[in-house]
N, CA, C and O atoms as a printed pandas DataFrame, in Angstrom:
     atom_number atom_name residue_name chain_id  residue_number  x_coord  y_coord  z_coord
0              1         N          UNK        A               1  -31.034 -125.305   64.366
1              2        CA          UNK        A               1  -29.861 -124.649   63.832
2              3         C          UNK        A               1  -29.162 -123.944   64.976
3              4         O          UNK        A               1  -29.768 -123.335   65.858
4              5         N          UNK        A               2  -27.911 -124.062   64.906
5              6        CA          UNK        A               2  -27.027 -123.541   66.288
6              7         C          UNK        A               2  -27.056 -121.861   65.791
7              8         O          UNK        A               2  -27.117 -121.322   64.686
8              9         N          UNK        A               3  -26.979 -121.337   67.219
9             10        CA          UNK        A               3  -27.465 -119.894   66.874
10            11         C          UNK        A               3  -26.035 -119.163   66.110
11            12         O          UNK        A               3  -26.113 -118.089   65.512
12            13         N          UNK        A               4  -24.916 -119.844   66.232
13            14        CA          UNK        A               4  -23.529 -119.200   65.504
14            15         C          UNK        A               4  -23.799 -119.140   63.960
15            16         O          UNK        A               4  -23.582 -118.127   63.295
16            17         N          UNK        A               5  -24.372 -120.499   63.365
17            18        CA          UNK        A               5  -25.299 -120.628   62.258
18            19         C          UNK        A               5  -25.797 -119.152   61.922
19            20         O          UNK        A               5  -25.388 -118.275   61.160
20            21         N          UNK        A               6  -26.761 -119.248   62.737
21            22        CA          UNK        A               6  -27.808 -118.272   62.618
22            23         C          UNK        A               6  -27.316 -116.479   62.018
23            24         O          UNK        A               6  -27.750 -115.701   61.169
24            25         N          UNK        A               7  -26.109 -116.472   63.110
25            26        CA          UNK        A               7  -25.493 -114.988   62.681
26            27         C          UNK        A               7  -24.665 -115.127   62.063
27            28         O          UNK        A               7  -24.150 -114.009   62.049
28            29         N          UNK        A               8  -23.731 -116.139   61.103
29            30        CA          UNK        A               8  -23.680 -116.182   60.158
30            31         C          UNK        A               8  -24.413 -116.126   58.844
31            32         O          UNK        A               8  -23.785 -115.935   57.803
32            33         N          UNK        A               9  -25.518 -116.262   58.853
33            34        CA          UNK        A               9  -26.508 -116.447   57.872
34            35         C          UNK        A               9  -27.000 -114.973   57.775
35            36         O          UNK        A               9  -27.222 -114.530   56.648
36            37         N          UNK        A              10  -27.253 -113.908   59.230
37            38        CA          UNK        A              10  -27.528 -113.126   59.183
38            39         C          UNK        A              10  -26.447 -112.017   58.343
39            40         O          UNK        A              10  -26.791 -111.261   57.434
40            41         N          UNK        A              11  -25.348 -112.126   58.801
41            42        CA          UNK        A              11  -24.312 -110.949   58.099
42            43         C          UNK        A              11  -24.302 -111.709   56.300
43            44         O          UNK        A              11  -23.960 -110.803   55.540
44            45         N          UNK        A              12  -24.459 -112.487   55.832
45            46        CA          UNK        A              12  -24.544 -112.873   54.369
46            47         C          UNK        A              12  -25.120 -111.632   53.689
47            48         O          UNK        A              12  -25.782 -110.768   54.263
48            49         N          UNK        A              13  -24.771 -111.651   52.334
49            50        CA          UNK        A              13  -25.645 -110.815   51.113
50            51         C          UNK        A              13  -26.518 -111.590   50.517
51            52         O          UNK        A              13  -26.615 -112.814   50.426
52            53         N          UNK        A              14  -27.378 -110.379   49.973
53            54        CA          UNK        A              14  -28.435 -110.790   49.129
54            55         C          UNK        A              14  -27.803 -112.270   48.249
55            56         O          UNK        A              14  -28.507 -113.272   48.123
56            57         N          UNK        A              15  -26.753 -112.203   47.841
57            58        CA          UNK        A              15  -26.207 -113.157   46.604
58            59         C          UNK        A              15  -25.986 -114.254   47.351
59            60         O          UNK        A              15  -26.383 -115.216   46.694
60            61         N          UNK        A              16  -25.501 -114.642   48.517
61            62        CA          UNK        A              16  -24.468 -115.334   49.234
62            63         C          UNK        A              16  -25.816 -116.464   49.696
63            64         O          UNK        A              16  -25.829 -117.687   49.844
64            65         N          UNK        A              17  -27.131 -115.165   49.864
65            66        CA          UNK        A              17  -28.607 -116.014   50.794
66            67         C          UNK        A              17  -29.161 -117.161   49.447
67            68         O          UNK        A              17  -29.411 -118.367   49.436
68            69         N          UNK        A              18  -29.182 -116.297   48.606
69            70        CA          UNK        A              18  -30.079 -117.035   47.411
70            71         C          UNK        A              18  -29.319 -118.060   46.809
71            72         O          UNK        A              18  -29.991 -118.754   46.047
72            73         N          UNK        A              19  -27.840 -118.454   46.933
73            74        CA          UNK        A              19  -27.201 -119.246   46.470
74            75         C          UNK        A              19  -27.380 -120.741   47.507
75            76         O          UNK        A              19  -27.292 -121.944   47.259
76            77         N          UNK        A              20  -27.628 -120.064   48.569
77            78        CA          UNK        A              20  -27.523 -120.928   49.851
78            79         C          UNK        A              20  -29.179 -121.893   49.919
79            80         O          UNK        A              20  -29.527 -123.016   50.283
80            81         N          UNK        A              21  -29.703 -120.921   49.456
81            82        CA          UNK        A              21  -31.399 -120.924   49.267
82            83         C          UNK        A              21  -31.422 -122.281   47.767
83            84         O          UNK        A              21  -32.021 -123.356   47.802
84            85         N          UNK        A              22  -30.742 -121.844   46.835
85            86        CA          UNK        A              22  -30.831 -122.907   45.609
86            87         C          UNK        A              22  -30.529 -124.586   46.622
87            88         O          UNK        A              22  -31.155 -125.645   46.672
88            89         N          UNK        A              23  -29.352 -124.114   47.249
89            90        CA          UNK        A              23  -28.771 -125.539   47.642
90            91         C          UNK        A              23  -29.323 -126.337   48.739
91            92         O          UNK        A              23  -29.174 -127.555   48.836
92            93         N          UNK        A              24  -30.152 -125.382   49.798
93            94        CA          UNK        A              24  -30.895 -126.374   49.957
94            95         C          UNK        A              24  -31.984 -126.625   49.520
95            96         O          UNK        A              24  -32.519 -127.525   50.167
96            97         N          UNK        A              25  -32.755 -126.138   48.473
97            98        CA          UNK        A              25  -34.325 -126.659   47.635
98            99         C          UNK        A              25  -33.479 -127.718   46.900
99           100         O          UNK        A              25  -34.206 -128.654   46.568
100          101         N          UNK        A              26  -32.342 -127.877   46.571
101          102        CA          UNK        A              26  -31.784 -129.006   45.586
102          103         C          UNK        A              26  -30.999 -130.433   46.760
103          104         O          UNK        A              26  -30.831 -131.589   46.371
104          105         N          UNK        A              27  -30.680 -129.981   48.009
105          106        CA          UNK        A              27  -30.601 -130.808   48.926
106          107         C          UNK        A              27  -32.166 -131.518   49.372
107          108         O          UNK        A              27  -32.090 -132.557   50.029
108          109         N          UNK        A              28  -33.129 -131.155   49.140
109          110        CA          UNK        A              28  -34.863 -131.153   49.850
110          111         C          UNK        A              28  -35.138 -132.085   48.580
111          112         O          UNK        A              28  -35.407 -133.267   48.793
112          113         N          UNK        A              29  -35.093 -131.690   47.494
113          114        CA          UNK        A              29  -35.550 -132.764   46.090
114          115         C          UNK        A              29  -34.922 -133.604   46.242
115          116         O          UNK        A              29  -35.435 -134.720   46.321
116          117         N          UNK        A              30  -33.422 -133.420   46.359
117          118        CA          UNK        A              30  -32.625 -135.295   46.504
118          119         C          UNK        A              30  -33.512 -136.063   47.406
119          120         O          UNK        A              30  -33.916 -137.178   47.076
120          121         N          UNK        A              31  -33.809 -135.549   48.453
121          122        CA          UNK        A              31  -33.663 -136.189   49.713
122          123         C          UNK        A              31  -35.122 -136.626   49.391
123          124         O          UNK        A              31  -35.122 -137.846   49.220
124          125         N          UNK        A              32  -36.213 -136.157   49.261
125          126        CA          UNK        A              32  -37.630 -136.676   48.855
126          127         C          UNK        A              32  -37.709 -137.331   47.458
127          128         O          UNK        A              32  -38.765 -137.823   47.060
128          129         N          UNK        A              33  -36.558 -137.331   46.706
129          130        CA          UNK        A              33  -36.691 -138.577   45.586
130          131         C          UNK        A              33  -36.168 -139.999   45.891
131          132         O          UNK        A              33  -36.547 -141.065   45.407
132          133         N          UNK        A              34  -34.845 -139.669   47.155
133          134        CA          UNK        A              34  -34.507 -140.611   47.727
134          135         C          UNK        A              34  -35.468 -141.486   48.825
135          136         O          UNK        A              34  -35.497 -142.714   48.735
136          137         N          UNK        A              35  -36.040 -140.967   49.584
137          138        CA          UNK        A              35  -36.677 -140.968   50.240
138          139         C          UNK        A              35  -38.085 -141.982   49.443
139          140         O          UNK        A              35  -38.441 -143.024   49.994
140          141         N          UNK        A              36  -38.693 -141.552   48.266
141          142        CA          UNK        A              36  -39.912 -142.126   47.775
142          143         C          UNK        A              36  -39.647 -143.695   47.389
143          144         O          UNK        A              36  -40.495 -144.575   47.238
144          145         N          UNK        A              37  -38.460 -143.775   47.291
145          146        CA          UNK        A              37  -37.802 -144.978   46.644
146          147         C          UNK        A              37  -37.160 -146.413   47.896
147          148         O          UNK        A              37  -37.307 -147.587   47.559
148          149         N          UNK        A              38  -36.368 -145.983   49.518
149          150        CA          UNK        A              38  -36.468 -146.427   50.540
150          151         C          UNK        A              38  -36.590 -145.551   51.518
151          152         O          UNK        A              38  -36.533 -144.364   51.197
152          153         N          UNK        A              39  -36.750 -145.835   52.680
153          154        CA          UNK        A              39  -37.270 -144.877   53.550
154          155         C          UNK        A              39  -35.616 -144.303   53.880
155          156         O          UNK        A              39  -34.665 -145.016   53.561
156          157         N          UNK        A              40  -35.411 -142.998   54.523
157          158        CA          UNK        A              40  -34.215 -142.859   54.741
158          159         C          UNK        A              40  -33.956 -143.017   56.236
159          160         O          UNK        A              40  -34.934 -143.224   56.954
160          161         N          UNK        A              41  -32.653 -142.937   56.818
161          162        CA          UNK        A              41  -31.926 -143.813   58.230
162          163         C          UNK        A              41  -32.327 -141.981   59.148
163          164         O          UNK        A              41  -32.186 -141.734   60.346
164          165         N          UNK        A              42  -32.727 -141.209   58.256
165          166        CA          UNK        A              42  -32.949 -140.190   59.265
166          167         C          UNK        A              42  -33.800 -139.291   58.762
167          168         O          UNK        A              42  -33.565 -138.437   57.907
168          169         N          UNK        A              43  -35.042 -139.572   59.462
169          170        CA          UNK        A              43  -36.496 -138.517   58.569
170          171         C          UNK        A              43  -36.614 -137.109   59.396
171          172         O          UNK        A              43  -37.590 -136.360   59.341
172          173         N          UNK        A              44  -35.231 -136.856   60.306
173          174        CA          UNK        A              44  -35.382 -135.552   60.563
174          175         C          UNK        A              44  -34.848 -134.398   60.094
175          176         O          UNK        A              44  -35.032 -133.234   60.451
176          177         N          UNK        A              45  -33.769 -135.136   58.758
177          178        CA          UNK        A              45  -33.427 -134.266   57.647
178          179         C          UNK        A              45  -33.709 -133.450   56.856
179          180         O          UNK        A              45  -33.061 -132.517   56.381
180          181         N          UNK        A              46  -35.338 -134.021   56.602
181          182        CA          UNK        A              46  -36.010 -133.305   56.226
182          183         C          UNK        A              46  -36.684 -132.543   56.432
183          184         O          UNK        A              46  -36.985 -131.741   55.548
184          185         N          UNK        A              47  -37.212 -132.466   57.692
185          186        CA          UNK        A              47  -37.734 -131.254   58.295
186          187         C          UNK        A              47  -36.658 -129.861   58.824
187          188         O          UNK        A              47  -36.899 -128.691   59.121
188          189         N          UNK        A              48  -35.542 -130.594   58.764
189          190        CA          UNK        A              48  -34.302 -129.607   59.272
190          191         C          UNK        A              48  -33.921 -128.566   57.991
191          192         O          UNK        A              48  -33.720 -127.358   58.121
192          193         N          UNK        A              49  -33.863 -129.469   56.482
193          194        CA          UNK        A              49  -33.983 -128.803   55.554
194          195         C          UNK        A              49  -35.118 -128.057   54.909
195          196         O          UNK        A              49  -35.104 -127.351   53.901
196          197         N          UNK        A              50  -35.971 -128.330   55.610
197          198        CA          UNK        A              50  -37.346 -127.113   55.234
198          199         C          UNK        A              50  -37.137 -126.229   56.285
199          200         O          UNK        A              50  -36.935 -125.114   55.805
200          201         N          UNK        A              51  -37.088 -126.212   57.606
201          202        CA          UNK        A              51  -36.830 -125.561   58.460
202          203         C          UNK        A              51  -35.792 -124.454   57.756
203          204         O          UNK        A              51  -36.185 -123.355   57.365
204          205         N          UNK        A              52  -34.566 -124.859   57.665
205          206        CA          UNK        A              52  -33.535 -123.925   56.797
206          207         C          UNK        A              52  -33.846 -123.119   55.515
207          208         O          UNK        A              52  -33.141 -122.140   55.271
208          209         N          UNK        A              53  -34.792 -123.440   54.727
209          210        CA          UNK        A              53  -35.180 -122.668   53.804
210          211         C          UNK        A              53  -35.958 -121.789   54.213
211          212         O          UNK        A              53  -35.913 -120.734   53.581
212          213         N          UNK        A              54  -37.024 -121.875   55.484
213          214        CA          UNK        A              54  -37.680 -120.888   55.683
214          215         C          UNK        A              54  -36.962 -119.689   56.501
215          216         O          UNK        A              54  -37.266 -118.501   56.612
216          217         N          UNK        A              55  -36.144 -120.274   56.907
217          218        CA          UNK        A              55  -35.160 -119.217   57.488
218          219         C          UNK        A              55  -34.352 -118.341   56.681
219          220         O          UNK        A              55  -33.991 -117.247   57.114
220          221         N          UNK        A              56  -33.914 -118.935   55.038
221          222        CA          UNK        A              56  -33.222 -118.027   54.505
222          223         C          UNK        A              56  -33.935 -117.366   53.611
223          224         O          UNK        A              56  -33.543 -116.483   52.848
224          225         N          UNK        A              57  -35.362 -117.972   53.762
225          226        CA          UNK        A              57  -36.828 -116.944   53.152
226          227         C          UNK        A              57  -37.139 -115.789   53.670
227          228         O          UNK        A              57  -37.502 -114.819   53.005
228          229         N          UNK        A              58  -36.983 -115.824   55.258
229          230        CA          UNK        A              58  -37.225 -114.896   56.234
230          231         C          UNK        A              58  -36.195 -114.140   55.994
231          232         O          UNK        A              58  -36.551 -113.075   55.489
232          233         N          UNK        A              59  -35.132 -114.226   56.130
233          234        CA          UNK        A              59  -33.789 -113.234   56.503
234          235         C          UNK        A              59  -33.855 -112.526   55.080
235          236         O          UNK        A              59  -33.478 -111.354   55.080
236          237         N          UNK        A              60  -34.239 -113.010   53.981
237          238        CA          UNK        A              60  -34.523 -112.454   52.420
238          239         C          UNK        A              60  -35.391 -111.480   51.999
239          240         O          UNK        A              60  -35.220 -110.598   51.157
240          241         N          UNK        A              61  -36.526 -111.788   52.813
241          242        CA          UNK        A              61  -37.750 -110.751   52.900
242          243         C          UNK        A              61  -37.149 -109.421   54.463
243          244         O          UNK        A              61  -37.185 -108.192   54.400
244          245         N          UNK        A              62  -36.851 -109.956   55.206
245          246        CA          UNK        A              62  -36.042 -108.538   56.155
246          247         C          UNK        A              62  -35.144 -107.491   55.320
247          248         O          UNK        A              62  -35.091 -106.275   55.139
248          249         N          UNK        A              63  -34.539 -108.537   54.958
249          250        CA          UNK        A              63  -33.671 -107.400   53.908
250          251         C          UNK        A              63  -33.922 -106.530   52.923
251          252         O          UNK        A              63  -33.251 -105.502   52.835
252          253         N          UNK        A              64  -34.911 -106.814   52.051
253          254        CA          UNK        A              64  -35.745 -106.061   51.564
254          255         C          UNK        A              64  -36.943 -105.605   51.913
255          256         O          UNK        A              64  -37.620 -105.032   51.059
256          257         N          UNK        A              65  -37.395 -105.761   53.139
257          258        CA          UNK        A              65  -37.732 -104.694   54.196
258          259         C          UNK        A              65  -36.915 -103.239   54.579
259          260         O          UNK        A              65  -37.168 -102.175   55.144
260          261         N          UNK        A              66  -36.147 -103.684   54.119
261          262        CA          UNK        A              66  -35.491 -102.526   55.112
262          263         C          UNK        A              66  -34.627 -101.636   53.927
263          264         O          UNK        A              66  -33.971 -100.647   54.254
């Protein structure tokens, strides 16, 4: 993830993270139902989209850290 990404994601709200958070767990199910059925033209999608959820897991739990 490009770090401009990144501090964008950081200044977000609570509402703005968890909406972002639905879309990609619902981008991650397409892609592994698609996926079970032919292989897809790029299997690093998916690690990019787990990667991204744990990031807006992390920035979710800071915030209510603090």
């Amino acid at each position: 993830m490009k770090s401009k990404n990144w501090n964008e994601m950081k200044n977000m709200s609570d509402a703005e993270l968890n909406v972002k958070l639905a879309d990609f767990k619902d981008r991650l199910f397409k892609l592994r139902f698609r996926h079970s059925a032919s292989p897809l033209k790029n299997g690093l999608e998916l690690r990019m989209l787990r990667r991204n959820i744990a990031r807006v897991k992390t920035l979710l739990a800071q915030k209510q850290a603090n």
